[in-house]
C-alpha positions as CSV (number, residue, x, y, z in Angstrom):
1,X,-8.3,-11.1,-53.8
2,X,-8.3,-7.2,-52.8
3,X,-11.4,-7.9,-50.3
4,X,-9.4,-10.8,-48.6
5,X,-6.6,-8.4,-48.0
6,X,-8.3,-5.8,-46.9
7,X,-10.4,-8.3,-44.8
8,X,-7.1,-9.7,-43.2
9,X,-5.2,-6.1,-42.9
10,X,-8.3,-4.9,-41.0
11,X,-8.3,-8.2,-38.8
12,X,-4.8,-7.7,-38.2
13,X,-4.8,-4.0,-37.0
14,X,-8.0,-4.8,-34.5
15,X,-5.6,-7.5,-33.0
16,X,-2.7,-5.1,-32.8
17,X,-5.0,-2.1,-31.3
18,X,-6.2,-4.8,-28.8
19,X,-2.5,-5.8,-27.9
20,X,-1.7,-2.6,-27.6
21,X,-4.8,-1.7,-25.0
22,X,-4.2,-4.6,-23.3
23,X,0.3,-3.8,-23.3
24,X,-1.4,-0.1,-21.7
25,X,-3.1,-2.0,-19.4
26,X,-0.2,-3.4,-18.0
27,X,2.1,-0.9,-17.9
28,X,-0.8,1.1,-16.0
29,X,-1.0,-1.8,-13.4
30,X,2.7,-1.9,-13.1
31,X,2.8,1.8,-12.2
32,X,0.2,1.4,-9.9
33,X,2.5,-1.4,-7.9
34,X,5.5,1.1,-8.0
35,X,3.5,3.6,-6.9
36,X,1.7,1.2,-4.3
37,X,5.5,0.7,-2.6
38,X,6.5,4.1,-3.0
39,X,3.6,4.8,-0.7
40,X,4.0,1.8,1.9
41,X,7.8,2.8,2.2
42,X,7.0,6.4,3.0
43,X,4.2,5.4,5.2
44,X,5.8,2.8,7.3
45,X,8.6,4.9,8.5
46,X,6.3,7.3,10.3
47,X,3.9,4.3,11.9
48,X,7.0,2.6,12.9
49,X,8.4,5.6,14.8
50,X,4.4,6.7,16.1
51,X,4.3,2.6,17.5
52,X,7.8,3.1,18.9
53,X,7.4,6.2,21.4
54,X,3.2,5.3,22.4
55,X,5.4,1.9,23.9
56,X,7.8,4.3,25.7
57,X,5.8,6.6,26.5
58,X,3.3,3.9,27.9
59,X,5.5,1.9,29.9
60,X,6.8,5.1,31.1
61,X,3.6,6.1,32.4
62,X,3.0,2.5,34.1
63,X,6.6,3.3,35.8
64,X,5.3,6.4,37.1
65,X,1.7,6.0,37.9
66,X,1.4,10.2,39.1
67,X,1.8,11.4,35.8
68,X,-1.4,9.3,34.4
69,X,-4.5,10.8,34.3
70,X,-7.0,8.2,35.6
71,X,-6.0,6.1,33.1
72,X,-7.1,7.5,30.1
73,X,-3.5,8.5,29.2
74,X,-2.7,4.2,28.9
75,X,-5.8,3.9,27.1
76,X,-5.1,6.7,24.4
77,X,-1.5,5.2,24.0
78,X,-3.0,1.7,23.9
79,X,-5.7,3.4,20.8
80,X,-2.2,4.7,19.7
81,X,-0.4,1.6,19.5
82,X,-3.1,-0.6,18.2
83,X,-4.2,1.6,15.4
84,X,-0.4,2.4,14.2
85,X,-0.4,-1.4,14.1
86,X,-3.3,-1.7,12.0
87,X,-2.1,0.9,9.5
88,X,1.1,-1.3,9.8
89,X,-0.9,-4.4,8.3
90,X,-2.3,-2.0,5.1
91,X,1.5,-1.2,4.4
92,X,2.3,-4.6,4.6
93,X,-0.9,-6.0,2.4
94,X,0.4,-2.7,-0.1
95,X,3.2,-3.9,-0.5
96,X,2.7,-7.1,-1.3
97,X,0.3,-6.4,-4.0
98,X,3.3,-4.1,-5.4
99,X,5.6,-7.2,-5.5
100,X,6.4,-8.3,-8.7
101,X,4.4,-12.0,-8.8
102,X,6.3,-14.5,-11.4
């Protein structure tokens, strides 16, 4: 009778060592999400504004044609603008995976 309980309390703390590495797990995921969105947010703010003044700046140079220098100014702000947008997608795709999935 001793070696069954013995048998069973040693079964019963390998499950409860496994729940609690796989409860670690989780909480170790969750932070990453948190952290994941903490990034994005702090990121997006700057792409935003960097994607916002290439376009004025830009159509400002296609207003006044002078102040472009053979058109590699456009094609830098075009780089700009198309790059900022691409970070803009990873943000988005980070945040996402940060969302809370039911």
């Amino acid at each position: 009778m001793d070696a069954y309980l013995e048998q069973r309390v040693d079964e019963k703390t390998r499950e409860l060592k496994q729940a609690h590495q796989h409860m670690l797990h989780v909480e170790k995921m969750a932070t990453i999400g948190k952290m994941a969105a903490v990034v994005a947010h702090e990121i997006n703010n700057p792409l935003s504004g960097i994607l916002t003044y290439s376009k004025l700046v830009s159509a400002g140079l296609t207003r006044t044609p002078s102040l472009c220098q053979a058109g590699r100014d456009e094609g830098s702000l075009d780089l700009i603008a198309s790059e900022s947008k691409r970070c803009g997608e990873l943000v988005k795709n980070l945040l996402s995976f940060s969302r809370v999935s039911p």
